[in-house]
C-alpha positions as CSV (number, residue, x, y, z in Angstrom):
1,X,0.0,0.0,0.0
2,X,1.5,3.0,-1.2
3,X,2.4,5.8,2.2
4,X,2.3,9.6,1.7
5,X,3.1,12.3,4.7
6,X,-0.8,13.1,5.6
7,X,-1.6,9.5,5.7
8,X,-0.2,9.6,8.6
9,X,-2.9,11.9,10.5
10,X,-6.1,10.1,8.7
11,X,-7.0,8.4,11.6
12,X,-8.0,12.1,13.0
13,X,-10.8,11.9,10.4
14,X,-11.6,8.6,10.3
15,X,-11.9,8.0,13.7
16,X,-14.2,11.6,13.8
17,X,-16.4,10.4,11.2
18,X,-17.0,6.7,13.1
19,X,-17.9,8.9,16.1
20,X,-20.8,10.2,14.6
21,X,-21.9,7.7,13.1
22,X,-22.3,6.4,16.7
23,X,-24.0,9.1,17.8
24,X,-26.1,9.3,15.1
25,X,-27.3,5.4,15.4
26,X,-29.2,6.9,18.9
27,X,-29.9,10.0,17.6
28,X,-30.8,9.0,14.1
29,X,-31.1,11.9,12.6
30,X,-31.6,12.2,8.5
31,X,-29.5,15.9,8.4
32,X,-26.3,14.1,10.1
33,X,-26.9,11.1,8.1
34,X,-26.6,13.1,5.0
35,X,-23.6,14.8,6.2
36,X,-22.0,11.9,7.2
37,X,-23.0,10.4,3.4
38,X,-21.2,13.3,2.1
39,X,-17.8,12.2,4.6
40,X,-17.9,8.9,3.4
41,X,-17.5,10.0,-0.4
42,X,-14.3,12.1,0.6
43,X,-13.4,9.3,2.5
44,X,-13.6,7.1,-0.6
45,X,-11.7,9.8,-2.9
46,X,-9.1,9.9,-0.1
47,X,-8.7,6.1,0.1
48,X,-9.1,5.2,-3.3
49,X,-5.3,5.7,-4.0
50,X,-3.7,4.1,-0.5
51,X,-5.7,0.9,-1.5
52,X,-4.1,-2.0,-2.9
53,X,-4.6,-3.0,-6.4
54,X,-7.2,-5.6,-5.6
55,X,-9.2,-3.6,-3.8
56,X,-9.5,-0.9,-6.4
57,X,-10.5,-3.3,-8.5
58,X,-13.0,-4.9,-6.5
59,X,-14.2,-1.4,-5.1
60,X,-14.0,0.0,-8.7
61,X,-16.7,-2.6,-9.8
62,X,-18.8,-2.7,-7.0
63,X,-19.1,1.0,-7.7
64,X,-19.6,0.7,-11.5
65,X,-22.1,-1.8,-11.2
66,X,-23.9,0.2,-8.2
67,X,-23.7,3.3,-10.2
68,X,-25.3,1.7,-13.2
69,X,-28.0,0.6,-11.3
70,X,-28.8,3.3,-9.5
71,X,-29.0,5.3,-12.9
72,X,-31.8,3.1,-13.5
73,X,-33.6,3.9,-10.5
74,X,-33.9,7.3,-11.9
75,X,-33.9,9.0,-8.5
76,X,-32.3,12.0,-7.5
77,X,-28.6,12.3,-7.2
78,X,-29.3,14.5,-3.9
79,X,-30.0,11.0,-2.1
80,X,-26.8,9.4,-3.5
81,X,-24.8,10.4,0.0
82,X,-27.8,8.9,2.2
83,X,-27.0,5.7,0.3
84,X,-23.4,5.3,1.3
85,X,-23.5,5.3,4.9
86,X,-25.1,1.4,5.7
87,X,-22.0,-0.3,6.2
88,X,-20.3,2.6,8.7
89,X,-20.8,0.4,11.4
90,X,-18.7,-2.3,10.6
91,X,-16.3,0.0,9.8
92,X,-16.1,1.8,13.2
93,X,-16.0,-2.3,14.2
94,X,-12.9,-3.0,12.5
95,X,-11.4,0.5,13.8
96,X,-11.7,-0.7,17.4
97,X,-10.9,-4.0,17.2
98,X,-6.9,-3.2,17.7
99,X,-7.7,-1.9,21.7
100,X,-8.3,-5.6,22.5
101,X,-5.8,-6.7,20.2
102,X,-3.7,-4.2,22.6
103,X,-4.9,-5.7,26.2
104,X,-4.1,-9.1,24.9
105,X,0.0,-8.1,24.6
106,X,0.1,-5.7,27.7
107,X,-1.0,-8.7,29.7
108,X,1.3,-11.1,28.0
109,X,-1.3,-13.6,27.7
110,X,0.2,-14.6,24.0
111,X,3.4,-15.1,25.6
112,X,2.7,-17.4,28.2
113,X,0.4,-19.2,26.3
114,X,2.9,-20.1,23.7
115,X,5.1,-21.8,26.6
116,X,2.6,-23.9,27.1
117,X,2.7,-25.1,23.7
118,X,6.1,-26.2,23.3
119,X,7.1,-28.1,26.6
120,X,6.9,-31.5,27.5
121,X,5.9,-33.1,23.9
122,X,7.5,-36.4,22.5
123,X,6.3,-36.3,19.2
124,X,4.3,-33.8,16.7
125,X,1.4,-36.1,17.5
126,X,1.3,-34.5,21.2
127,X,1.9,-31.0,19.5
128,X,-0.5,-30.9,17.1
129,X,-3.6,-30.0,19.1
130,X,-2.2,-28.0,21.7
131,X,-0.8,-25.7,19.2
132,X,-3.9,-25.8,17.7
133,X,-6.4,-24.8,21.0
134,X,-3.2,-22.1,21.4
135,X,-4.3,-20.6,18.8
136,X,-7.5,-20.9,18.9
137,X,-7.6,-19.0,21.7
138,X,-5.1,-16.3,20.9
139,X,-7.2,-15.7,17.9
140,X,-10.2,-15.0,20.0
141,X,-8.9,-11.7,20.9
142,X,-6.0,-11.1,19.2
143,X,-7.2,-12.0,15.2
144,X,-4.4,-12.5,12.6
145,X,-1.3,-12.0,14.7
146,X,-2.7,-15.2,16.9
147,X,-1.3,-17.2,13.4
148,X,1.7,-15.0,13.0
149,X,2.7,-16.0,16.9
150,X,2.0,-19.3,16.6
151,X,3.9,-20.0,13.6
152,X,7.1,-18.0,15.1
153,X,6.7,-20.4,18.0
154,X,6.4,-23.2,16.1
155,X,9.0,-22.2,14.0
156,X,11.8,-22.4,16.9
157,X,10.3,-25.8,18.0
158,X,10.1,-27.5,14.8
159,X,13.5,-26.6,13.5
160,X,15.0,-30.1,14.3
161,X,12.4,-31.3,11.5
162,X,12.9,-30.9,7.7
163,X,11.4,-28.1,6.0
164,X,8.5,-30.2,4.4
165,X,7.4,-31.6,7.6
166,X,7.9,-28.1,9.7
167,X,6.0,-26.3,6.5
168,X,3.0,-28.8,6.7
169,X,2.8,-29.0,10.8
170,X,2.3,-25.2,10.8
171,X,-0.2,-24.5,8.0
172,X,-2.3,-27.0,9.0
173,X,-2.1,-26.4,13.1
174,X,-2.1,-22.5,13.0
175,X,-4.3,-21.7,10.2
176,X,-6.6,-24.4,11.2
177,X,-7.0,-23.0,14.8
178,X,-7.1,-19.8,13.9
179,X,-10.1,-20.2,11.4
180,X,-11.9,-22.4,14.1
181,X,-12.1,-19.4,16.4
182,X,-12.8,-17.0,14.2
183,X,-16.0,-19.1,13.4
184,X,-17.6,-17.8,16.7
185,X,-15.5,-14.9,17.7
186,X,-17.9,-11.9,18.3
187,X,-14.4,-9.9,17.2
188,X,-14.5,-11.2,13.7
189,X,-15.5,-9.3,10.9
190,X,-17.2,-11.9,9.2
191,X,-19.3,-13.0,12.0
192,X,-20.2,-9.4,12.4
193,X,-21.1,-9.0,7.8
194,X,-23.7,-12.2,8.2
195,X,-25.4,-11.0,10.9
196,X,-25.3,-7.6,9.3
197,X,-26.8,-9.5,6.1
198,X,-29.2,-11.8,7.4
199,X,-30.6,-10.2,10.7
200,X,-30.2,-13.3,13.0
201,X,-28.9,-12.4,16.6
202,X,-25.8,-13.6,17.7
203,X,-26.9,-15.0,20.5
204,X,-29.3,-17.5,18.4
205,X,-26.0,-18.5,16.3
206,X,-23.6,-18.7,19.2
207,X,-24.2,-22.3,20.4
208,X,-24.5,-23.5,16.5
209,X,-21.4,-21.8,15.9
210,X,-19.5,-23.4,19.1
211,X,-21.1,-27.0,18.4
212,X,-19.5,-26.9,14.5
213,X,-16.3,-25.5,15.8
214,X,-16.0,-28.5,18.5
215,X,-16.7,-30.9,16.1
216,X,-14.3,-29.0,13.1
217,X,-11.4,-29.2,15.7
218,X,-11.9,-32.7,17.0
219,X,-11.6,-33.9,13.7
220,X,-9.0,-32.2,13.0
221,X,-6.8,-32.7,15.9
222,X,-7.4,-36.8,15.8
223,X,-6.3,-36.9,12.4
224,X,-3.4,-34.1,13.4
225,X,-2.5,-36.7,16.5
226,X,-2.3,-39.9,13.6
227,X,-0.7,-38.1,11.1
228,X,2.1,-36.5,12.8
229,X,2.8,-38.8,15.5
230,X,5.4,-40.7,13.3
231,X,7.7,-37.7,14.3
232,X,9.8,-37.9,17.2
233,X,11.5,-35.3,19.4
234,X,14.8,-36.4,20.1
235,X,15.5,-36.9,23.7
236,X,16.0,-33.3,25.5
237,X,17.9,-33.1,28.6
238,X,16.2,-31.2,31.1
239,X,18.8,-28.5,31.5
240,X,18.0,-27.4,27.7
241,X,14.1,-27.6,28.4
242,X,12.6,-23.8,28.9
243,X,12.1,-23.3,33.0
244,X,8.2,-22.0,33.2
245,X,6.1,-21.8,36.2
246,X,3.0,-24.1,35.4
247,X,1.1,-22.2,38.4
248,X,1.9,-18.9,36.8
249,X,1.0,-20.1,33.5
250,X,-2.3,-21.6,34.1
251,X,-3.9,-18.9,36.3
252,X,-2.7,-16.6,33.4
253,X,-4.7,-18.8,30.7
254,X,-7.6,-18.8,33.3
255,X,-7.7,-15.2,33.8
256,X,-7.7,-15.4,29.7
257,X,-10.3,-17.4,29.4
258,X,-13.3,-15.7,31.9
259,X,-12.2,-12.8,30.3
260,X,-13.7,-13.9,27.2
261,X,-16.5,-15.3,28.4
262,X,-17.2,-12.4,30.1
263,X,-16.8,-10.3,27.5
264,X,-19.2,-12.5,25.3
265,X,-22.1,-12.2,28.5
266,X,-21.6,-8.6,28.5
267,X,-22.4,-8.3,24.3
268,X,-25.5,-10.5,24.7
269,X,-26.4,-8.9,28.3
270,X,-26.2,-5.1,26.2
271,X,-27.6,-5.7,23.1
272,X,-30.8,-7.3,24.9
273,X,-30.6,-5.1,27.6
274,X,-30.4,-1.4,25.3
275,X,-32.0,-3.0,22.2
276,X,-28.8,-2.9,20.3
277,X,-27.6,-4.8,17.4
278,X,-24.2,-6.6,17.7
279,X,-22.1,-4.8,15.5
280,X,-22.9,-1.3,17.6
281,X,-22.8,-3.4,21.1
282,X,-19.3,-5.3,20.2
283,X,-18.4,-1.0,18.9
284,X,-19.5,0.2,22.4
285,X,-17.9,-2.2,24.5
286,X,-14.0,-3.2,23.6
287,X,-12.7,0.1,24.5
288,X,-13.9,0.0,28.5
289,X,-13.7,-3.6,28.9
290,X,-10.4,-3.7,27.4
291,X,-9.5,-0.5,29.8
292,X,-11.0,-1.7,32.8
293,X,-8.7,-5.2,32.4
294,X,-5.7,-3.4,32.2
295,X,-6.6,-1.7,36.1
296,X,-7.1,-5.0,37.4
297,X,-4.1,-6.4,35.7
298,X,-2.4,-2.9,36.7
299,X,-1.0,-2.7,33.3
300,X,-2.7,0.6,32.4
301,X,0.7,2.1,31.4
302,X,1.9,-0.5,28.9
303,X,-2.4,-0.8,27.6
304,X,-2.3,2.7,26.5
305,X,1.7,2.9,24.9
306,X,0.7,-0.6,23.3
307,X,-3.0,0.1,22.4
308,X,-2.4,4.1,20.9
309,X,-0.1,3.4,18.4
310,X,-1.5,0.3,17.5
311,X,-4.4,2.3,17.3
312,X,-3.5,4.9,15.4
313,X,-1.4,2.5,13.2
314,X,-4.0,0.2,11.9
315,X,-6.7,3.2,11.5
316,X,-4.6,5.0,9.2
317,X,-4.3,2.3,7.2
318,X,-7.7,1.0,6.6
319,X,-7.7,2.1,3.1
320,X,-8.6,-1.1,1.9
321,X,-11.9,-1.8,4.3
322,X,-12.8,2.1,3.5
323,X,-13.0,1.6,-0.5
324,X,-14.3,-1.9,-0.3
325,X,-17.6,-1.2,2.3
326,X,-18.4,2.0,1.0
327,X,-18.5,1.2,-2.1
328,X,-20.5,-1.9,-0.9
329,X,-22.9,0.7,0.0
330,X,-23.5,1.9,-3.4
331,X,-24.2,-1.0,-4.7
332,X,-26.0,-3.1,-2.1
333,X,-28.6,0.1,-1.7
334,X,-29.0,0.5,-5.5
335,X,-29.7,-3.2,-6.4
336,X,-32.6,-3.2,-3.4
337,X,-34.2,-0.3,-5.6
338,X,-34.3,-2.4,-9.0
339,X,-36.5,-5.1,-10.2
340,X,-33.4,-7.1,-10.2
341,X,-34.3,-8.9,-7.1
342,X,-37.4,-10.9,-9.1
343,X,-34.9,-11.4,-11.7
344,X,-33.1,-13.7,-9.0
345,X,-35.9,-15.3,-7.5
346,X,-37.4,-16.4,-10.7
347,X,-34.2,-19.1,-10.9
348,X,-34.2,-19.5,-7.5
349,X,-37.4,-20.9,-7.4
350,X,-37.0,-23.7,-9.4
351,X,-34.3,-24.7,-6.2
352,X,-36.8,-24.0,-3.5
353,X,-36.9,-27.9,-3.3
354,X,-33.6,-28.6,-3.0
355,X,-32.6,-26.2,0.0
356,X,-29.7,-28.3,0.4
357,X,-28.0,-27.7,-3.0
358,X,-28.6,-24.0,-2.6
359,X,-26.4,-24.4,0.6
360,X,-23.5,-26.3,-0.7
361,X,-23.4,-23.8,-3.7
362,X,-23.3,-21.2,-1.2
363,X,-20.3,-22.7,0.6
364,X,-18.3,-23.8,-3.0
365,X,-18.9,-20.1,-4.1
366,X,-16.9,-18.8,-0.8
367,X,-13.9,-21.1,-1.8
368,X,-13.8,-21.1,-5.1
369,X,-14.0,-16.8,-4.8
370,X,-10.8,-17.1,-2.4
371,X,-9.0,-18.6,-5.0
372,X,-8.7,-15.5,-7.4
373,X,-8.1,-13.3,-4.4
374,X,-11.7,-12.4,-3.6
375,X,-12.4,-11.7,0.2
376,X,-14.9,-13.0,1.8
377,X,-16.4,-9.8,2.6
378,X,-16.5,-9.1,-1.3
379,X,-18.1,-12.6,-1.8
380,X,-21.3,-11.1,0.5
381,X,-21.2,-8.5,-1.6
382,X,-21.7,-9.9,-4.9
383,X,-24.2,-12.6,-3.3
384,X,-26.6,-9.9,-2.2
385,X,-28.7,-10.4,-4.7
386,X,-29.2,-14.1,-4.0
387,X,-29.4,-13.5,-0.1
388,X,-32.3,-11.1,0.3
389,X,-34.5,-13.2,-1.6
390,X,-33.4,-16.5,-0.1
391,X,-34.4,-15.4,3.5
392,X,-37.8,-14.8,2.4
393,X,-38.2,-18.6,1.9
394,X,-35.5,-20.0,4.3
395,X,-34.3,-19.9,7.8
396,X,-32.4,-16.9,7.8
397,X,-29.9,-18.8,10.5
398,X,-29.2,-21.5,8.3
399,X,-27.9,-18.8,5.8
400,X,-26.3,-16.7,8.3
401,X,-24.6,-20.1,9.0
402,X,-23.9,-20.9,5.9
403,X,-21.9,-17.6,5.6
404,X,-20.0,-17.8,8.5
405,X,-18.6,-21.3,7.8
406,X,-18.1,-20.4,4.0
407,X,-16.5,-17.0,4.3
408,X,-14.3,-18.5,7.6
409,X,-13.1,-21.4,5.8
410,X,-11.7,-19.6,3.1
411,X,-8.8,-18.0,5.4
412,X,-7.3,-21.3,5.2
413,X,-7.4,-21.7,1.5
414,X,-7.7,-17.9,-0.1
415,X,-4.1,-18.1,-2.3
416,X,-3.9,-14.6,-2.3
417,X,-5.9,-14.1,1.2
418,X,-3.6,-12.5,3.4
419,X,-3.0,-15.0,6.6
420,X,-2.1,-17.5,3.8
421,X,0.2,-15.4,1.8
422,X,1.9,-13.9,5.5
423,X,2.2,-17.8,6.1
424,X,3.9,-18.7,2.6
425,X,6.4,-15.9,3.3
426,X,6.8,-17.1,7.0
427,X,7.5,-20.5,6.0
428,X,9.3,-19.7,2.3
429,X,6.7,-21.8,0.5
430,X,3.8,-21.6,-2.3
431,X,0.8,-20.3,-1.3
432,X,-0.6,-22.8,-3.8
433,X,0.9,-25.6,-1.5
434,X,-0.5,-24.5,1.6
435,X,-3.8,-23.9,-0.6
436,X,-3.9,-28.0,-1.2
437,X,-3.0,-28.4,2.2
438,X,-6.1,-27.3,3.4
439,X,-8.5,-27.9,0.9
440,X,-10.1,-30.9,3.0
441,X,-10.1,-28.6,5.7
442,X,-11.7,-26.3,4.0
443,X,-15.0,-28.3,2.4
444,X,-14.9,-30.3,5.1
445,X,-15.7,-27.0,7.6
446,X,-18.5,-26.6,4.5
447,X,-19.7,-29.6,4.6
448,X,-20.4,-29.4,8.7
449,X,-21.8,-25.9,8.4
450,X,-24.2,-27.0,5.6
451,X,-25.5,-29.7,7.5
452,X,-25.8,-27.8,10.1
453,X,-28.1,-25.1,8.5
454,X,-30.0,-28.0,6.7
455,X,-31.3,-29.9,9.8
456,X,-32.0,-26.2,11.0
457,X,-33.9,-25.7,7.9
């Protein structure tokens, strides 16, 4: 992504104009909206050339095609602003997400969780799913740089192993975990675009969500424990093992882990409690919970050196997100206003019998999307049309489901995805390697979540 001198001070007016739109959700006033329409296309024109070349592309198109189709609307091209602000809220999502991201590293949770990981295994067999649950928890909180630890750890532990062998432990056990807990993570992005899409609660997709990432890990980490068991530590001598205190260690992962589930009672208590949808109660709630952690921890001081700049760092450059949702907006707003809609549902009709092949072509669509370097997020986009109709005629939480375990299972297989092009550069490797790698992984994550949302049906 290409850096110029002001870029560095955008997070002043991004971070101004996600403000407001807060305000505005309890307000909800149609002058401010307006205004804040009119932000988001200088927002656009500003972002447009930071974003990488994919995303211009993708954004580009979305806002050809929305264009186009609002043209044929023939409305007013006053209202155009009004139409650009729907996805602002996950925006202002993703721009908070780095303050727990923050609390996670001032409280050294990913550190001593790590140790954990590497002591007192005999073979990769052993390894294998307690790397795994490592980072599956990391990830909860901490999102991509969970896989970016866990492979640097892994890395160190595995280097008495060829290459081939160290290459396929790690992008199976890292990006395998990590995907798994982004499945249910209220933090992830995609979690947060389905419900956005679909309207289902989180709280009525939590336990689905939990169930197929218990059974999606189990499976994984028996054939992880089979596969790899063949390889052998050599024989360490204690003096040359890492010195931890288990006490320590465990209280730390205990703290961790009510921490979490205290965070996820708190987004269920609040958004039933105020009547708020999860994106804005998620938005409200990381920055005090994330504050009020570091107190107790009494790592206030290292939260806020840690959690500004990481802040500030990430917000500056969300280029990317900014030209790919907005221009979402465009086009998502404009194709509701068309007759395009029955176009789609014609077709779709003649599936209405076969829910469960609507479903899997759902899930194949995710993958096969990831392939040419299409994020998930842009996959929603271009299935809008086939969504809206679909949950007129189907459990909206079976598509919702559908979604999550599609869009989620592409971050183990998306060639030019990011987490699997960071891990082909991590581990000097093909992304088209690690792409094969997880390919079973991948449909067979589809193939849970679809059956899932059939018997749900």
């Amino acid at each position: 992504m290409k850096q110029y001198p002001l870029s560095r001070y955008l997070y002043i007016f991004y971070s101004s104009v996600f403000l407001v739109s807060i305000i505005n959700v309890f307000i909800d006033n149609e002058t401010i909206n307006y205004i804040l329409g009119i932000l988001a296309i200088i927002m656009l024109i500003v972002s447009f050339p930071l974003a990488t070349r994919l995303f211009k592309i993708l954004g580009g198109s979305f806002l050809l095609i929305g264009g186009c189709l609002f043209l044929s609307t023939e409305q007013s091209f006053l209202i155009l602003p009004s139409l650009l602000t729907s996805n602002l809220s996950l925006l202002t999502l993703l721009a908070m997400l780095p303050w727990m991201n923050s609390i996670v590293r001032s409280g050294r949770f990913d550190r001593n969780m790590n140790l954990l990981m590497k002591v007192n295994v005999s073979d990769l067999g052993k390894l294998y799913p307690r790397s795994s649950v490592t980072t599956h928890i990391l990830a909860a909180f901490l999102n991509l740089s969970a896989a970016t630890i866990s492979q640097d750890v892994l890395k160190n532990t595995l280097a008495p192993f060829s290459k081939e062998i160290r290459n396929s432990f790690i992008t199976t056990a890292s990006l395998r975990g990590y995907s798994l807990a982004l499945l249910w993570s209220p933090l992830e992005i995609m979690v947060a675009v389905s419900i956005f899409a679909t309207g289902v609660e989180y709280v009525t997709l939590l336990p689905w969500l939990i169930l197929m990432a218990v059974v999606a890990f189990l499976l994984d980490a028996v054939f992880g424990h089979f596969y790899y068991r063949k390889y052998k530590f050599k024989a360490v001598s204690n003096s040359n093992q890492p010195v931890i205190n288990k006490k320590k260690i465990m209280k730390k992962m205990a703290q961790f882990i009510i921490a979490l589930i205290l965070f996820l009672t708190l987004v269920i208590l609040f958004g039933n409690l105020f009547d708020l949808n999860f994106i804005l109660t998620v938005t409200i709630i990381i920055f005090p919970f994330a504050f009020i952690w570091s107190l107790l921890m009494k790592r206030r001081r290292s939260f806020w050196t840690i959690g500004w700049n990481n802040w500030k760092s990430t917000t500056n450059r969300m280029q990317n997100f900014l030209v790919l949702f907005i221009s979402l907006s465009l086009f998502s707003s404009s194709l509701g206003d068309t007759s395009f809609l029955e176009m789609i549902q014609k077709p779709l009709s003649y599936l209405s019998d076969y829910p469960v092949v609507i479903l899997f072509l759902l899930q194949f669509l995710f993958v096969f999307f990831s392939m040419f370097g299409i994020h998930p997020i842009a996959t929603v986009g271009i299935l809008t049309g086939v969504i809206t109709p679909l949950l007129e005629v189907m459990n909206p939480v079976s598509i919702a489901l559908v979604l999550i375990t599609g869009s989620v299972a592409t971050f183990t297989v998306g060639t030019y995805g990011l987490l699997v092009t960071l891990t082909a550069m991590g581990t000097e490797q093909s992304p088209f390697r690690i792409t094969l790698r997880n390919m079973p992984f991948a449909l067979g994550m589809g193939v849970i979540g679809t059956l899932v949302a059939y018997l749900l049906l």
